[in-house]
N, C-alpha and C positions, 0 to 999 in steps of 0.2 A: 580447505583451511590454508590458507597464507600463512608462511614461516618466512623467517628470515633465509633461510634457505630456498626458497619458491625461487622460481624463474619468472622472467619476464612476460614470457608465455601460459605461464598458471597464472598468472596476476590477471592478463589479459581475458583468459579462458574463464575466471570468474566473472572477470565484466561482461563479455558476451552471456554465461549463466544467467546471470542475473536480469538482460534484457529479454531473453527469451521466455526466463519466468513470468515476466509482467504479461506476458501475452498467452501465459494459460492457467495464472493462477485463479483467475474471475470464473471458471467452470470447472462443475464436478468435485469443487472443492470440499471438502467433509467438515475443515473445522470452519467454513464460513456458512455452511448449513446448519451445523450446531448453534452457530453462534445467533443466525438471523431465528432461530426457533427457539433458542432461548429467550432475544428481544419480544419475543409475540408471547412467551408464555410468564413471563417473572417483568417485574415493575423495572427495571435496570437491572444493566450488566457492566463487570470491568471487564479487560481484555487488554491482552499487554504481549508481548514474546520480549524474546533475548536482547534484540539490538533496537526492535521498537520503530521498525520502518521501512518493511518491505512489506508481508504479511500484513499486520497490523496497520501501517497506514493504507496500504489498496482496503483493508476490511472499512476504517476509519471512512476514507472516502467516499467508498459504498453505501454506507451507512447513510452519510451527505446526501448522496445522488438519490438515495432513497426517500429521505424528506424535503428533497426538492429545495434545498440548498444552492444557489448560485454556482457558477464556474470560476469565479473570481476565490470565493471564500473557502471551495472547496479545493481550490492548488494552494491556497494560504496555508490552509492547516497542514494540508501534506506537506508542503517543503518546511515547515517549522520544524519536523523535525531534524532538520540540518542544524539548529541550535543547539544539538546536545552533540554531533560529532564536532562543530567547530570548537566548543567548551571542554570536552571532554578526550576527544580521540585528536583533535588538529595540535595541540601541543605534542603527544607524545610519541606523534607522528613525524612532526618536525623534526625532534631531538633524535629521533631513531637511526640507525645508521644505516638504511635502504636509500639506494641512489635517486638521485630525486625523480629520474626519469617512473621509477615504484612508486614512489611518494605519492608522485600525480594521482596514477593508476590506480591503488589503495584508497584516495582521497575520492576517487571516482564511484568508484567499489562500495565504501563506507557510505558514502549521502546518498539522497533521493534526489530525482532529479523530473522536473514538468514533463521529461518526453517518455519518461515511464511509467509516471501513470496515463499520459495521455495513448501510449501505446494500446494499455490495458482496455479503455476507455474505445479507443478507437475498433480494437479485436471484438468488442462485446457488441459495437455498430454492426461489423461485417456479419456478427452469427444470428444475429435478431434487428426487430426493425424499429424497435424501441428499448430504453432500460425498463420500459415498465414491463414488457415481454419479455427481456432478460430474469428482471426479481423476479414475477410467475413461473417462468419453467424452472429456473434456478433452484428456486428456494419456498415457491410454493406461497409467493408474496401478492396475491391480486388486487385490482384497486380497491375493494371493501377493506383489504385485511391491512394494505397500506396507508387509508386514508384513520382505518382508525389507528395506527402505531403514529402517522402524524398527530393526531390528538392526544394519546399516552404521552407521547415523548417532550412535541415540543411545543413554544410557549408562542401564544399568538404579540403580531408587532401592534 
């Protein structure tokens, strides 16, 4: 947790957190196993956390990567949600009295950013040789059980 009191070094220590988590949140994870076996057994699902963009967008992605979604459309949707920290948390970030050199760091901190999920993306290459043998061992996703949740889910072009 960052306080006005935090160091420079906490600030920092959160940013590296946060890169290190992209590269082990995609395995072993419980609530993205929950989640993807909810998708396979109920007609839709919400799914939402706190700030709405670490967690939630790797799961959002995934999901992407799952219906075979482009690579274009699926960094789109991730980095969108940087629209709600610039609307929401870049004003009162601004105004705050943490020196700007925090500001930055914070501003780094708070958004999503292309090389964290491609981190993600990239770790899930190293451990399997496909994402379709990622979703199978994962989460129990094989290409019967994914070709039908692309049918459930989404809409022919």
């Amino acid at each position: 947790m960052i306080t006005k009191k935090s160091t420079k070094e906490e600030v920092y220590n959160s940013a590296w957190f946060i890169r290190k988590g992209y590269k082990i949140m995609p395995f072993d994870n419980l609530a993205y196993k929950q989640l993807f076996q909810l998708i396979k057994e109920k007609d839709g699902i919400l799914f939402h956390c706190g700030s709405g963009k670490d967690r939630t967008g790797l799961f959002a992605a995934l999901l992407l990567k799952l219906f075979d979604c482009d690579e274009k459309t699926i960094y789109a949707d991730y980095l969108y949600s940087n629209k709600s920290v610039e609307k929401d948390l870049m004003p009162r970030l601004v105004q705050s009295d943490f020196t700007d050199e925090i500001k930055e760091m914070l501003l780094y901190v708070c958004s999503v950013h292309e090389e964290l999920l491609k981190s993600s993306f990239d770790e899930i290459l190293k451990r399997y040789s496909s994402f379709d043998e990622y979703f199978e061992k994962e989460y129990a996703i094989d290409k019967e059980v994914k070709e039908n949740l692309i049918k459930k889910y989404c809409h022919e072009k």
